[in-house]
C-alpha positions as CSV (number, residue, x, y, z in Angstrom):
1,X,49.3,-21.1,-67.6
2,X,45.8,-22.5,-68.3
3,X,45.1,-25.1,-65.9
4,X,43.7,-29.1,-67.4
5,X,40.3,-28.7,-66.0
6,X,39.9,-24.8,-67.7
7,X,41.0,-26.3,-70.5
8,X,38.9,-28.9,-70.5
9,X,36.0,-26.7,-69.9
10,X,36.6,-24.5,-72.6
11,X,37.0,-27.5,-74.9
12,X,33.4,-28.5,-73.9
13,X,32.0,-24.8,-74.5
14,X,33.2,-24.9,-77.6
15,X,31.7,-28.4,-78.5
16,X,28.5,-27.6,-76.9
17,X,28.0,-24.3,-78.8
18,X,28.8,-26.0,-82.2
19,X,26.6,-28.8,-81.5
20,X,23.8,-26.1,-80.5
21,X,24.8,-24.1,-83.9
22,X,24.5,-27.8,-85.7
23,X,20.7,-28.1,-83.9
24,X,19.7,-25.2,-85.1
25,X,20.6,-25.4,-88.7
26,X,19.1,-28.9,-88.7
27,X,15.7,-27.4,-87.2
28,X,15.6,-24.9,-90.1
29,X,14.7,-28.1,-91.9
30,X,11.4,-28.1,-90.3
31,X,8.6,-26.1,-91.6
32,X,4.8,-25.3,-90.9
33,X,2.7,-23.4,-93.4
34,X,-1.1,-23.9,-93.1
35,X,-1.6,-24.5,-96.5
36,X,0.4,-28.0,-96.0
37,X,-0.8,-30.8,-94.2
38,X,-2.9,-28.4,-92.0
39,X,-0.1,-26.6,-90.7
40,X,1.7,-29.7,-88.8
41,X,5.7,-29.3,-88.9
42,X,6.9,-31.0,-91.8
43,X,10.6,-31.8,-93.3
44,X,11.2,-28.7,-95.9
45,X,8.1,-27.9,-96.8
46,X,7.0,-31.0,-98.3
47,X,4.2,-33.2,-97.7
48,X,6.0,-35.2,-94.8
49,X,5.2,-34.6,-91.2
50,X,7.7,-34.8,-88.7
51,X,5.1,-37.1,-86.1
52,X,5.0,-39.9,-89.6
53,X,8.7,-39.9,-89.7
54,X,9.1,-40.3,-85.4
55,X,5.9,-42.7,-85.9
56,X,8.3,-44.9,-88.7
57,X,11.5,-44.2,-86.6
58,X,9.6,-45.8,-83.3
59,X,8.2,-48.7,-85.2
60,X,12.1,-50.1,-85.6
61,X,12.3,-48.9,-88.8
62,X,16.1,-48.0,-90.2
63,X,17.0,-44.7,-91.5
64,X,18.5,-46.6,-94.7
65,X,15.2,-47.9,-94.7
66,X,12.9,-44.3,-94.6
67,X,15.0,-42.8,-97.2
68,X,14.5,-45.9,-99.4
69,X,11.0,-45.5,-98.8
70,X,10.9,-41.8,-99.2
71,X,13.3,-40.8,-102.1
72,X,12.7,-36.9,-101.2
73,X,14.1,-37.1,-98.1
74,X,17.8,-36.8,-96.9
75,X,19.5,-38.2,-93.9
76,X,19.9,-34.7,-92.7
77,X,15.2,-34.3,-92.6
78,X,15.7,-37.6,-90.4
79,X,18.2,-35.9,-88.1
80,X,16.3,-32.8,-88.2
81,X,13.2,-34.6,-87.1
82,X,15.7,-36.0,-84.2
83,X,16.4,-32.5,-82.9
84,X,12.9,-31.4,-83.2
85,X,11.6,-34.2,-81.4
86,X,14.7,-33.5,-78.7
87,X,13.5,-29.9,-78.4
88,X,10.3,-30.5,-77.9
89,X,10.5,-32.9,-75.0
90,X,13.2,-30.1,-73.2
91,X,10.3,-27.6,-73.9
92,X,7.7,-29.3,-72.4
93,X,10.1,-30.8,-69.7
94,X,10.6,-26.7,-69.1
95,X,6.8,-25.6,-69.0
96,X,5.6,-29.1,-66.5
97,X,8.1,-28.0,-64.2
98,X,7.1,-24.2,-64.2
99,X,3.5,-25.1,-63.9
């Protein structure tokens, strides 16, 4: 018999592995080529760098509002641009600490 806290744990594996497999496809919506604004990450490859979309996001403005603005993007690039910015600060977070 499984006991209610190893099943609990389990439970939470399980969520934290898809929501790690969820981050990761969401990240493969940021790109860098240097051919596009000068090699800065940007959402799929088109002329929309993530820091502009953090920039609008930090300013108070909606995500309803960004893709009304922006027609090309998705909600998905704005969520992307979430988990980017999320990975970013656990990165640096990692390399302070190690210093």
């Amino acid at each position: 018999m499984t006991s209610f806290l190893a099943a609990t744990d389990a439970a939470l594996s399980r969520v934290a592995v898809e929501a790690k497999h969820r981050m990761n496809s969401q990240l493969d919506r940021i790109t860098m080529n240097p051919a596009v604004c000068h090699g800065k990450p940007t959402i799929r490859g088109l002329r929309y760098p993530v820091e502009m979309v953090l920039d609008l996001l930090a300013a108070g403005m909606s995500v309803a509002e960004i893709l009304a603005d922006y027609p090309d993007l998705e909600a998905a690039d704005i969520s992307a641009v979430l988990s980017y910015a999320a990975q970013l600060s656990r990165v640096q977070s990692v390399e302070l600490l190690s210093a």
